[in-house]
C-alpha positions as CSV (number, residue, x, y, z in Angstrom):
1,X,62.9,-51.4,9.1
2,X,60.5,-48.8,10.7
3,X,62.0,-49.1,14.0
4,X,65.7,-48.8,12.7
5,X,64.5,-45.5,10.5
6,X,62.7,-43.7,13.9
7,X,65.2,-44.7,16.2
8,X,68.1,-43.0,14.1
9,X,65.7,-39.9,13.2
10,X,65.2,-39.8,17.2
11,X,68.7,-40.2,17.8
12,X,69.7,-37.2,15.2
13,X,67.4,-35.0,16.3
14,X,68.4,-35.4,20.1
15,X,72.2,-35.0,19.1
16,X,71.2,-31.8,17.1
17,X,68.8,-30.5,20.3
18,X,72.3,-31.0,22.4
19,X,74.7,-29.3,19.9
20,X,72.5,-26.1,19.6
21,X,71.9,-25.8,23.3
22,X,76.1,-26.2,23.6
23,X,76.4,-23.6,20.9
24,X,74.0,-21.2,22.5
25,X,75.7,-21.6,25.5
26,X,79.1,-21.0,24.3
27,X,77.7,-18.3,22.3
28,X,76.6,-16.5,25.5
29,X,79.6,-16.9,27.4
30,X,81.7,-15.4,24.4
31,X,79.6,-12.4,24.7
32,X,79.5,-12.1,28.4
33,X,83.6,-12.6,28.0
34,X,83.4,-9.8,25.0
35,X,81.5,-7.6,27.2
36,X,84.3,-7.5,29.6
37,X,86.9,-5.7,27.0
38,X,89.1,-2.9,28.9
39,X,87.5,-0.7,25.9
40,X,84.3,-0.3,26.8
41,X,82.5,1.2,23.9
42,X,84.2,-1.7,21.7
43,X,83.4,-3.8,24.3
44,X,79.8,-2.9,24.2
45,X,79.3,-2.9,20.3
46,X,80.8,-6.6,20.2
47,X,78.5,-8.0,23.3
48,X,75.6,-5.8,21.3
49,X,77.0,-7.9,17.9
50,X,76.5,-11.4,19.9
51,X,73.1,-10.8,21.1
52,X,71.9,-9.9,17.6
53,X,73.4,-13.0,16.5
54,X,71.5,-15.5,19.1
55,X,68.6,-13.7,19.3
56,X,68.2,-14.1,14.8
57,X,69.6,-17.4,15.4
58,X,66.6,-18.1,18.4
59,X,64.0,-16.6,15.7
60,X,65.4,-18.7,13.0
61,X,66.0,-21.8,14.6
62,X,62.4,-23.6,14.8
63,X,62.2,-23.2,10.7
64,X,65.2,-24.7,9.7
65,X,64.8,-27.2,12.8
66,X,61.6,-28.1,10.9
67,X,63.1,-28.0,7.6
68,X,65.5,-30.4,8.6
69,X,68.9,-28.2,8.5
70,X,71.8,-29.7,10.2
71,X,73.7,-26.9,12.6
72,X,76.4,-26.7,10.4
73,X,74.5,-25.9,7.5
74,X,72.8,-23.2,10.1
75,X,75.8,-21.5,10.9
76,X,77.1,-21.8,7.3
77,X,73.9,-19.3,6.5
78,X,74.5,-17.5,9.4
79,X,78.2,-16.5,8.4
80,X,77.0,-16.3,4.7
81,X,74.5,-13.7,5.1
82,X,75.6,-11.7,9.0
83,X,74.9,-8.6,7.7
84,X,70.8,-9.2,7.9
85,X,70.6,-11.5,10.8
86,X,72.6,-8.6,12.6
87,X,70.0,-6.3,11.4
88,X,66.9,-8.6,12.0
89,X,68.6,-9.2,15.8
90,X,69.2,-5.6,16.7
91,X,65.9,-4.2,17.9
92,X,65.6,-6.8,20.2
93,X,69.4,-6.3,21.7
94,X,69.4,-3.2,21.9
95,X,65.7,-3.4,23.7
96,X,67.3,-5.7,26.3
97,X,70.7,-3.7,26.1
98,X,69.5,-0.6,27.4
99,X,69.8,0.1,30.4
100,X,66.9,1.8,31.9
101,X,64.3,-0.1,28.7
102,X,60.6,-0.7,29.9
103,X,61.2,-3.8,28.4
104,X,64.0,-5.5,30.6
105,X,62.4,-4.1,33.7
């Protein structure tokens, strides 16, 4: 019974580690596609957007891992409350946006 219980927590967990690492993946792309718009302030502002979205989600992500949230249930809080996780992602994005930054030397 032991077994059965640890091998399907093992199993869960390893599916979750593989959907959030193809969901950060796509998630980059998206923005690296956004990025390229033909407007390129709106362009900008939407790659800007992404980042503050992963880089919230990154910070996020080992407490509700440990909590024992299921990705959908992440993103569902994500999409419920964007307006913060935009604002707690935006100093870093725009640290690592900028161009001539100390910090992405």
């Amino acid at each position: 019974m032991l077994c059965d219980t640890y091998c399907v927590s093992v199993a869960a967990v390893c599916c979750d580690i593989e959907e959030i690492c193809h969901f950060d993946g796509m998630l980059c792309l998206q923005s690296t596609l956004v990025s390229m718009l033909p407007i390129v302030f709106l362009g900008d502002v939407l790659c800007l957007v992404h980042m503050c979205m992963l880089y919230s989600l990154y910070s996020f992500e080992y407490k509700w891992f440990n909590m024992g949230w299921e990705l959908h249930r992440r993103l569902t809080f994500i999409e419920s409350n964007w307006p913060y996780f935009i604002g707690f992602g935006l100093p870093l994005a725009v640290l690592t946006a900028l161009p001539s930054s100390f910090f992405s030397r």
